[in-house]
MARFI-94429 format. One record per residue: x, y, z of N, C-alpha, C in turn; residue in three letters. Coordinates in pm, whole numbers, plus 50000, padded with zeros to 5 digits. Each point is the difference from the previous one (the first is absolute). Layout:
XYZXYZXYZALA ...
% end
This chain:
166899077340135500504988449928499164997649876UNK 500774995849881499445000249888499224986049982UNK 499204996749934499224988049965501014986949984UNK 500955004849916501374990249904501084999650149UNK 500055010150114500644993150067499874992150171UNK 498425000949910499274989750092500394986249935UNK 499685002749921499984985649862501484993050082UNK 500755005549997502014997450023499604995050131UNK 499525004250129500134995350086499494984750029UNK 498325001049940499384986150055500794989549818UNK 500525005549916501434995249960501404985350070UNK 500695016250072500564995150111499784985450100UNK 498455006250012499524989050143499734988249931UNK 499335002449887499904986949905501094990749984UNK 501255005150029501794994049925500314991850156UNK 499335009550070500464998350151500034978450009UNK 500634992750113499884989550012498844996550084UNK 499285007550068498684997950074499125014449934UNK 499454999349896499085012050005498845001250052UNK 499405011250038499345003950094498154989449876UNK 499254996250075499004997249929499125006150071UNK 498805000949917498375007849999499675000550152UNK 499735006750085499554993950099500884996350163UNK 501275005349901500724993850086500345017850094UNK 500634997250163500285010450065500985007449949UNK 499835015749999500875005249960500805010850108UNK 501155000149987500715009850055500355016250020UNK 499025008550060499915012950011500185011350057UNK 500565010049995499745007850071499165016749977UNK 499324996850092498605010549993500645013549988UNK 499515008549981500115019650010498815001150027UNK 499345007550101498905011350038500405007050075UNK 499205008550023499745009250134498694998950096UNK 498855007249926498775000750058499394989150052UNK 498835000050017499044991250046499354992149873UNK 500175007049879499614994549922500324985749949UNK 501375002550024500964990249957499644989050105UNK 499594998550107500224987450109499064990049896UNK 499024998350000499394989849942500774991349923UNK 500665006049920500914993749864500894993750087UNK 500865003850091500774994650047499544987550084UNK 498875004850084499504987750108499664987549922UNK 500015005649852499374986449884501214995649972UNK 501045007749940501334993549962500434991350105UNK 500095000750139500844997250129498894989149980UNK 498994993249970499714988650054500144990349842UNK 500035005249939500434993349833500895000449992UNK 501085006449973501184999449985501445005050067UNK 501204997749982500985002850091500375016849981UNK 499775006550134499885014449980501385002950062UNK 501295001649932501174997950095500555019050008UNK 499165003450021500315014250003499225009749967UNK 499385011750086498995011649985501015014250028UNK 499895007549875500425012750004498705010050017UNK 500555011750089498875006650041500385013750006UNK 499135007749966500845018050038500495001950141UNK 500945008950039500385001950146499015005650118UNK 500404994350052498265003350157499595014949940UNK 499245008350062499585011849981499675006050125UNK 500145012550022499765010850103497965001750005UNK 499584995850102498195004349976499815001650108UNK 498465008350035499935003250111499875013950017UNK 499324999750125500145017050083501574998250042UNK 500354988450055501405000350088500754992549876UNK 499644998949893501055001849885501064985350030UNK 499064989950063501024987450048500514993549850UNK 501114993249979500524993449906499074986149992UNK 499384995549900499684988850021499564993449839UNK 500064985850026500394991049835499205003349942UNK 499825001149836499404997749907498964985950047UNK 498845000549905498984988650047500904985049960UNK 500265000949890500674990249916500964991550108UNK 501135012550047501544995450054499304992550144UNK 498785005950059499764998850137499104984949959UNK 499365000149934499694980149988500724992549992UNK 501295005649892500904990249975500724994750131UNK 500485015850113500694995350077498994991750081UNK 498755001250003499254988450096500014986249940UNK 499784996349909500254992849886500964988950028UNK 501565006750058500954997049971500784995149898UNK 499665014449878501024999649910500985009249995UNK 501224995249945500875010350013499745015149905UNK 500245010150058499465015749933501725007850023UNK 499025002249870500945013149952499565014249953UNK 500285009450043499505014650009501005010649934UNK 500824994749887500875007749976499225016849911UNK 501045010750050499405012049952499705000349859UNK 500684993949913500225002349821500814983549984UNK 499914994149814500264992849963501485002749949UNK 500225010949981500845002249909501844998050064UNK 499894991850059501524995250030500564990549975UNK 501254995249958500584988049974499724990850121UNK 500195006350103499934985850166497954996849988UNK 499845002849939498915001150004498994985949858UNK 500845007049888499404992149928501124986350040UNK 501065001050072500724986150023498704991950110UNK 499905006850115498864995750078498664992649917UNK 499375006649902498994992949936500194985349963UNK 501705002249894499764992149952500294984350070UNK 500715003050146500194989550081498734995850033UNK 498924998449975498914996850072499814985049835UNK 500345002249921500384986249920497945005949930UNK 499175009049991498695000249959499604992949875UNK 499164995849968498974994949923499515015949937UNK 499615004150080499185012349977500265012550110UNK 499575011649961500015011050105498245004749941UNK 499135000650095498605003850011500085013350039UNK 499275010749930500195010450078498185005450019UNK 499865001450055498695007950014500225014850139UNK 499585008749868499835014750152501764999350015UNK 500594998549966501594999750082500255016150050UNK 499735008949859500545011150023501155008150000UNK 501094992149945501185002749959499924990949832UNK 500995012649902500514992649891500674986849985UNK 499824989849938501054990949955501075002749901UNK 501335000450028500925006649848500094988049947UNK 500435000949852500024991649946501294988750026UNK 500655000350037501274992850082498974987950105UNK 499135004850047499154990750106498944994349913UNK 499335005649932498804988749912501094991349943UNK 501005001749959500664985749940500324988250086UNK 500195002850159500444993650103499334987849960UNK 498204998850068499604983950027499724994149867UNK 499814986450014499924990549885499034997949916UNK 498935006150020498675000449959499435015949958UNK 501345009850046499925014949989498935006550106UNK 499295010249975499205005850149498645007149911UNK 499274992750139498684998149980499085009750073UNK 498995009449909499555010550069498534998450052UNK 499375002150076498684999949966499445018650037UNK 499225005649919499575014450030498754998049970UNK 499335010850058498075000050058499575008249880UNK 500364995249893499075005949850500054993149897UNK 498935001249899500544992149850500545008249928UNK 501424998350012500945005949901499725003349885UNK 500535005649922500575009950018499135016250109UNK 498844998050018499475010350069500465002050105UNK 500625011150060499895002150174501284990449988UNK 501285005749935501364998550046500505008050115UNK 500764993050089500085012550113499704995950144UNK 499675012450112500024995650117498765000749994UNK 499165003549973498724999550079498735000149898UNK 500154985749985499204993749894498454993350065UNK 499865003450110498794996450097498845011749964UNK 500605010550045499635009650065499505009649838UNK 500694996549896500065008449868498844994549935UNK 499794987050010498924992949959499275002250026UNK 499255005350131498935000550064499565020750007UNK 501205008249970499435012349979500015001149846UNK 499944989649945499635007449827498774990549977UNK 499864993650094498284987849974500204991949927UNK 501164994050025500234988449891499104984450046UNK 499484990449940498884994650076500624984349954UNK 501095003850007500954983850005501755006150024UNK 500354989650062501574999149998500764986050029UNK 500784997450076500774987649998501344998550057UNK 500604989049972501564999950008500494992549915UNK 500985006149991501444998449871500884991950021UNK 500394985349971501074992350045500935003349894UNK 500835013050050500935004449891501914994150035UNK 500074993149891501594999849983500845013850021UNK 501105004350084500325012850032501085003149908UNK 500235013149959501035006149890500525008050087UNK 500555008449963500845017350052498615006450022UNK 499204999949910498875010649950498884998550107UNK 499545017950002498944993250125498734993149943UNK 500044989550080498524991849982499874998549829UNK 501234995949916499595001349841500754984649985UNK 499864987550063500604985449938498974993549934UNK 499674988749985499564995149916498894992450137UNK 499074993949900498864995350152500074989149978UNK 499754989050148500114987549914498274990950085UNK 499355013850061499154993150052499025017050075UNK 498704996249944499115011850080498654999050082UNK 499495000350124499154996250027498805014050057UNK 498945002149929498935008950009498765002050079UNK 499875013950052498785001250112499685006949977UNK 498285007149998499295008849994500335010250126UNK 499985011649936499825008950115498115008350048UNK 500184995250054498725002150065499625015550035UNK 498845003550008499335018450010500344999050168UNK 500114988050063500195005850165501914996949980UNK 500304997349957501894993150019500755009850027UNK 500605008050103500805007750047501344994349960UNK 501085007850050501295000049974500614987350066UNK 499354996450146500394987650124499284987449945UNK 498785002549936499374985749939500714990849902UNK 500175011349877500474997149920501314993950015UNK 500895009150125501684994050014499614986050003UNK 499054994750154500074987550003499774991749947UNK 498875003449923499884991149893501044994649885UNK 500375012849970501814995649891500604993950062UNK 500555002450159501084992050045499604985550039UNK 498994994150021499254989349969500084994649825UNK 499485007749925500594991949893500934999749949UNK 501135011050048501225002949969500884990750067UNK 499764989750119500434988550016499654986749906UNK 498535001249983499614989549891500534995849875UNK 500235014049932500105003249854501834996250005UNK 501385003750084501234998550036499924982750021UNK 498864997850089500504985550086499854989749853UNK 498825003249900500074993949889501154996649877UNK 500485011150030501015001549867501444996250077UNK 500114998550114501284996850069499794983550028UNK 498534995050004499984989550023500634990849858UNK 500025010149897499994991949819501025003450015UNK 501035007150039501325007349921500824983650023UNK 501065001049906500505013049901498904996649872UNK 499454989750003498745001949791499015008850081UNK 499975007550083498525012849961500705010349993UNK 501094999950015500905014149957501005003049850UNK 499984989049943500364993649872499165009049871UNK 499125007150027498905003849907499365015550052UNK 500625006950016499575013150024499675005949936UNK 498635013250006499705008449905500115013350024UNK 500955003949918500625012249975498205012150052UNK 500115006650063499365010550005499575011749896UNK 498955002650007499935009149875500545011950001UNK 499435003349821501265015850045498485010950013UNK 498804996949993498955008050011499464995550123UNK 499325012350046499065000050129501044997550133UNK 501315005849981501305004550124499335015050084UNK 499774994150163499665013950049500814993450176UNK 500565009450007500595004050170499015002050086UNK 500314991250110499415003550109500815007550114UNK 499975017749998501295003750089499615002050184UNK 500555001850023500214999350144498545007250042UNK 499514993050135499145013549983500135003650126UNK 499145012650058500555008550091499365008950045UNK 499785002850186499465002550065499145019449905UNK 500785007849953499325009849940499524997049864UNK 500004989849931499114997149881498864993350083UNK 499564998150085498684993950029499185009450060UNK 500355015250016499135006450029499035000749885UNK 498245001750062499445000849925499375010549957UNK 499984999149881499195015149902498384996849982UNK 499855005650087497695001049991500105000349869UNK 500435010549924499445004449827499814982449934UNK 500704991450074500064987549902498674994749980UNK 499484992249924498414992050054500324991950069UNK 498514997550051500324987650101500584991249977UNK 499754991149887500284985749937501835003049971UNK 500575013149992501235001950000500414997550142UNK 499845006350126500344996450107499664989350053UNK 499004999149999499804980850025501424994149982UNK 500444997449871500874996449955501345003050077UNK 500455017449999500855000850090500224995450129UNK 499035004250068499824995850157500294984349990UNK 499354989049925500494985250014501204998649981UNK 500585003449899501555002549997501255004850088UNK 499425006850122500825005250065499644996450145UNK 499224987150025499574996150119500034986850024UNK 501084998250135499915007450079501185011649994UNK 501004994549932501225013250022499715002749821UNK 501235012649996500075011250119498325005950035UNK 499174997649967498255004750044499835012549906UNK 498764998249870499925016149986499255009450080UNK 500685007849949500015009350148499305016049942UNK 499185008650108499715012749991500255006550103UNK 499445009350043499875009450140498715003850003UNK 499734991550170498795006350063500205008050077UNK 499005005050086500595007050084500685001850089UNK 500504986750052501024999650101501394990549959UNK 500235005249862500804995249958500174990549897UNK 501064996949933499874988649923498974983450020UNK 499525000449900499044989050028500354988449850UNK 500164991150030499874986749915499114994049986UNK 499404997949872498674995149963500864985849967UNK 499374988450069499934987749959499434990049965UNK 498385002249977498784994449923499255008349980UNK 499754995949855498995014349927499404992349915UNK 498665001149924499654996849880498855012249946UNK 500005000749901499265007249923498855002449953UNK 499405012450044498415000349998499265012449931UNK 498805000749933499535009149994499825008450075UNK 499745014749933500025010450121498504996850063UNK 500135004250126498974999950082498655004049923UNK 498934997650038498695005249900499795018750078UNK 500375006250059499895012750072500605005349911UNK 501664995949932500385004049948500314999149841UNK 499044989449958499714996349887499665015649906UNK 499595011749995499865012749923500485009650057UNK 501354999650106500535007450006500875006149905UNK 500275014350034501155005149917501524995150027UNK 501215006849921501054995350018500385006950152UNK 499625009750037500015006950113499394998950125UNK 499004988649965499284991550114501004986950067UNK 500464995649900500644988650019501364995349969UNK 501025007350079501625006749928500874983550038UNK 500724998449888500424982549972501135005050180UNK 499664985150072500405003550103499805006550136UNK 498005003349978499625002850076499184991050109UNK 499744999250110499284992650090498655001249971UNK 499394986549962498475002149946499294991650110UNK 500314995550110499344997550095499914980849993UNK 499564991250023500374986150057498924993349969UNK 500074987250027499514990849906499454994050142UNK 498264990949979499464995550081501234993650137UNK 500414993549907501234990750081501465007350059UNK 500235011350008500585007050075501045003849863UNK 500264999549925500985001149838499955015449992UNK 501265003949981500315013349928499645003349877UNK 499425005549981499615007749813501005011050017UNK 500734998549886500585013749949499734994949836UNK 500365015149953499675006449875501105001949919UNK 499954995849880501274994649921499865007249872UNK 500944999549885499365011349884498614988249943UNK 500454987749978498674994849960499554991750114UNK 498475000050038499764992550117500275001650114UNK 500014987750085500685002150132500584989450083UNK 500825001750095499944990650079499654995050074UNK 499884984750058499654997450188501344995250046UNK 499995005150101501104996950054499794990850093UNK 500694988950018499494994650150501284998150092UNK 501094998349935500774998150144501175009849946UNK 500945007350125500715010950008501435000150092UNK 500865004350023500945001050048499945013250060UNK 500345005350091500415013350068501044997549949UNK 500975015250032501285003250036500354993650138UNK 500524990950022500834995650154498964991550056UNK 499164992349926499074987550087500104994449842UNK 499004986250141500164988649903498495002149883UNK 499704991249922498815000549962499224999650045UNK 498415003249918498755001150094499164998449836UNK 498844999450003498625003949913499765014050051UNK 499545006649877499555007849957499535006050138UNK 498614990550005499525005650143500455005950126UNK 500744992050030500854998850105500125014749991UNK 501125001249908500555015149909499305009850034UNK 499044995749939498805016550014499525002650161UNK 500264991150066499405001050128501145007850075UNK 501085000949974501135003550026500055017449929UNK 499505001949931500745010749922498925003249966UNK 499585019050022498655002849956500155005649820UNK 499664993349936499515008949841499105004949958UNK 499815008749916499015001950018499705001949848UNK 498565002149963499604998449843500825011649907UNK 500594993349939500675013949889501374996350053UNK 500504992250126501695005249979500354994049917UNK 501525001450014501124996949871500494990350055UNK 500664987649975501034989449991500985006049907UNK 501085009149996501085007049939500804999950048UNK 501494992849906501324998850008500445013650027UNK 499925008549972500185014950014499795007650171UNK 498964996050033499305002450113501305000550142UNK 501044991150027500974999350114501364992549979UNK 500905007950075501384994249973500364988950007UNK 499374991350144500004989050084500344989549923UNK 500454990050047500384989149934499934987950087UNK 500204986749984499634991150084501614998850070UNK 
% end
């Protein structure tokens, strides 16, 4: 939705014989899926009238592959709001369904399906996005996780007005957090979806004048955040440490970056970055091959050998168990000085 036909709507409400004032409850219905999204909602549902939650359709998970709700649909139904799980937007019975719900607004956070443009025109106030970046950076799905493997040492959320375009409307509200040298991929979510209720509950509390004034997004510093995925998180030793650091936070806890030990795929899920050991402080390149086992740290920590530096590892995933530390690990599995941590090394998979 364009800026000017925002302008038309809180217009409209203005002409209206009761218009909506500052403050006053507004009429909504939510879109999420994930877990991310609950917060926003558990904030909307006690502020304002939430007369409807759309949610993606249950999903197949599991060893026994049971059908079961999205996080979103499964609060709502505890909740007791009415849900909707339709497969795609794109039907006439469909956008008739929306628009019977009479909205103020449609909130979407995490939804996961497109809006066509036939449906952003539906509610009265048009539809309201919130996404886990400062726009224009990290358009896309996976704007958590992108942030944190390129070392970006701030990010945020976007109270974006929604268009056709992905993640490209106009902002009408942004709220900012440091990313921290320990902030993994799970820290960071919660933290956004915490202020990603804050930063929504603000601008829904003002509408329709905090949506009256949007700012167009820039046309510099546009970067995608694309999907990411269980074989891009394998990790490459050649990287330096301070590069994997980075990766590994990014991809933990899911999908975990991952190598092969010796008994298979292994997921590294806390690491930070260290000088090489002092033994191996004048070794050659042939003493110390990026990816090799350089032996453990007072406190039970994995050293491996990276193209620059090294790592400690402290906590790990097997193939087919749950987590453990490092220790644990090594007590389990004999290594020995010089092996390899190599993707190359076995077929196995988790």
């Amino acid at each position: 939705m364009t800026a000017s036909h925002s302008d038309a709507k809180m217009a409209d409400a203005e002409m209206a014989d009761t218009p909506p004032q500052k403050g006053a409850k507004q009429r909504i219905v939510f879109m999420g899926s994930p877990a991310f999204a609950i917060p926003t909602l558990n904030h909307l549902v006690k502020t304002h009238e939430v007369c409807a939650v759309y949610s993606q359709p249950a999903k197949k998970s599991g060893r026994g592959m049971k059908t079961t709700p999205v996080p979103v649909a499964a609060y709502a139904d505890a909740a007791g709001l009415p849900v909707f799980t339709p497969e795609h937007l794109k039907s006439a019975e469909i956008e008739a369904q929306l628009a019977s719900h009479d909205a103020d607004l449609f909130v979407v956070v995490a939804y996961g399906l497109l809006l066509p443009a036939t449906i952003l025109a539906i509610p009265r106030f048009g539809c309201l996005n919130g996404h886990a970046s400062l726009l224009p950076r990290w358009r896309g799905a996976a704007p958590i996780q992108r942030a944190i493997q390129v070392g970006d040492s701030e990010t945020g959320i976007s109270a974006m007005i929604m268009e056709t375009g992905l993640d490209t409307g106009p902002v009408v509200a942004v709220r900012q957090t440091a990313i921290s040298k320990h902030d993994n991929a799970a820290s960071l979510h919660d933290r956004l979806a915490d202020l990603t209720a804050a930063c929504l509950g603000a601008v829904i509390d003002g509408a329709p004048y905090s949506l009256a004034s949007p700012t167009p997004q820039a046309d510099d510093g546009i970067i995608y955040a694309a999907k990411i995925s269980s074989a891009e998180a394998m990790i490459d030793w050649q990287q330096p440490a301070n590069v994997l650091d980075c990766h590994i936070r990014a991809f933990a806890p899911y999908p975990g970056a991952w190598c092969f030990a010796p008994k298979g795929r292994l997921r590294i899920l806390e690491a930070s970055p260290m000088a090489m050991p002092a033994t191996q402080t004048t070794a050659t390149p042939q003493d110390a091959l990026a990816g090799s086992f350089l032996g453990k740290t007072d406190d039970g920590a994995i050293i491996i050998a990276c193209g620059q530096d090294a790592l400690k590892i402290t906590k790990v995933q097997p193939a087919g168990k749950t987590s453990m530390t490092a220790s644990d690990f090594l007590n389990g599995t004999a290594l020995a000085i010089g092996a390899f941590l190599h993707p190359e090394t076995s077929p196995e998979t988790i």
